[in-house]
N, C-alpha and C positions, 0 to 999 in steps of 0.2 A: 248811368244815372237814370235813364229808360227804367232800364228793369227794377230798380227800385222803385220808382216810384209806382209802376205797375205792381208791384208782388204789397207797397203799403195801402195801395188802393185794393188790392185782394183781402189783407184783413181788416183792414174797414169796413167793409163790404161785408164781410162775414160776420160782424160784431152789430150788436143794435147799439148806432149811436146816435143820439136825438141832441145835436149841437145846440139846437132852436130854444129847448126845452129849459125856462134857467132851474138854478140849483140838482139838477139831474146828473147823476154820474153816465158814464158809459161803460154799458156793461155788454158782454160778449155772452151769448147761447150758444152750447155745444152741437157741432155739427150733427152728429156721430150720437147713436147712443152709447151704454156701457162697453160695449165686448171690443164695437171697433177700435176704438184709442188705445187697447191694451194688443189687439191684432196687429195693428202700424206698431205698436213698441214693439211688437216681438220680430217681427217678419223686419224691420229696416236693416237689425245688424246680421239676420240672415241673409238679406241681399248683399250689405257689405261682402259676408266673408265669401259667398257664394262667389260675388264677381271679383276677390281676391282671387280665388280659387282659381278659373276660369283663364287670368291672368298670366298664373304662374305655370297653369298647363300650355298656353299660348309659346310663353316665354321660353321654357322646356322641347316644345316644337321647333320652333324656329331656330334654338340651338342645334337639332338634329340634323335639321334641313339643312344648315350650316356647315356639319361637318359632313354630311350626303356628298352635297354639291362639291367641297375640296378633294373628296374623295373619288367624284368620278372627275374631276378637271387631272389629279393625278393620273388614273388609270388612261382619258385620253392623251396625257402628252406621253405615257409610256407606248401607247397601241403608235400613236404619229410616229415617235423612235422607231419602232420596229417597224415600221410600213417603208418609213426613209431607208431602215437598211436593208430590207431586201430588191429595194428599186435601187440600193448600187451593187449589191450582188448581180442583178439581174442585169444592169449595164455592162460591170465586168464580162458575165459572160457573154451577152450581143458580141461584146468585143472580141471577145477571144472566141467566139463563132465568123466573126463577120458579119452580120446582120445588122442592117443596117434599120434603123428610125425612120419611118416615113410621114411620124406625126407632124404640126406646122411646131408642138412646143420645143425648149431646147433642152438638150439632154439631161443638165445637168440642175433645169429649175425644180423639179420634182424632189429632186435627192438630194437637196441642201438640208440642211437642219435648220430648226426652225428656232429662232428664239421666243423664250419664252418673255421676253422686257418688249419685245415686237406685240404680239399678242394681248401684252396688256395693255399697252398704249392706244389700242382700236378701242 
C-alpha cells in the first residue's frame, strides 16, 4: 500500500496538476525530450532478454556444478573403498608377520566400511 501511494505521488509529481485552478484539466509535460522515450522503449526489452539470458546461463551453471559435485562424492567413496581395503590387507599381513599395533586406536575402526546412509545423515 506504501509503494503505491509513493510511486502515485511520483506521477503527480511529474504531471502539472493545478487542483486549485477551477475548470482547468491536468495536464502532464514530458520528461524526456524526443529520442529518450523511444531509448526506454528500445533498451527495456533488451534488458528483459539480456537478464533472461544471464538466467538461463546461471541456471546451465549450476547444473554443472551439480553434476561436478556428484561426481567427485562418487570418486571419494570409491578412493575411501580402496583406502578401507588395503588397511585390511595391511592388518592381514601385521598378522601373519606378527607385528603388533602400538597405536591407542582399535584395529579394526579404520577398516570398517563405511556406510554411505551414515554419511548422509551428518
Amino acid at each position: 500500500m506504501r509503494l503505491e501511494a509513493l510511486s502515485a505521488l511520483d506521477v503527480l509529481s511529474s504531471c502539472n496538476v493545478s487542483p486549485l485552478a477551477p475548470g482547468s484539466r491536468p495536464t502532464c509535460t514530458p520528461l524526456d525530450e524526443y529520442p529518450f522515450p523511444l531509448l526506454a522503449t528500445i533498451l527495456a526489452p533488451e534488458a528483459v532478454l539480456l537478464t533472461s539470458c544471464v538466467l538461463i546461463r546461471q541456471n546451465l551453471i549450476d547444473k554443472t556444478l551439480e553434476r561436478r559435485d556428484h561426481l567427485e562424492l562418487q570418486i571419494n567413496l570409491l578412493a575411501e573403498r580402496e583406502a578401507t581395503r588395503s588397511l585390511r590387507i595391511l592388518q592381514k599381513i601385521a598378522e601373519h608377520l606378527a607385528v603388533r599395533d602400538i597405536e591407542d586406536c582399535k584395529e579394526d575402526e579404520l577398516a570398517r566400511e563405511t556406510s554411505v546412509d551414515q554419511i548422509a545423515q551428518i
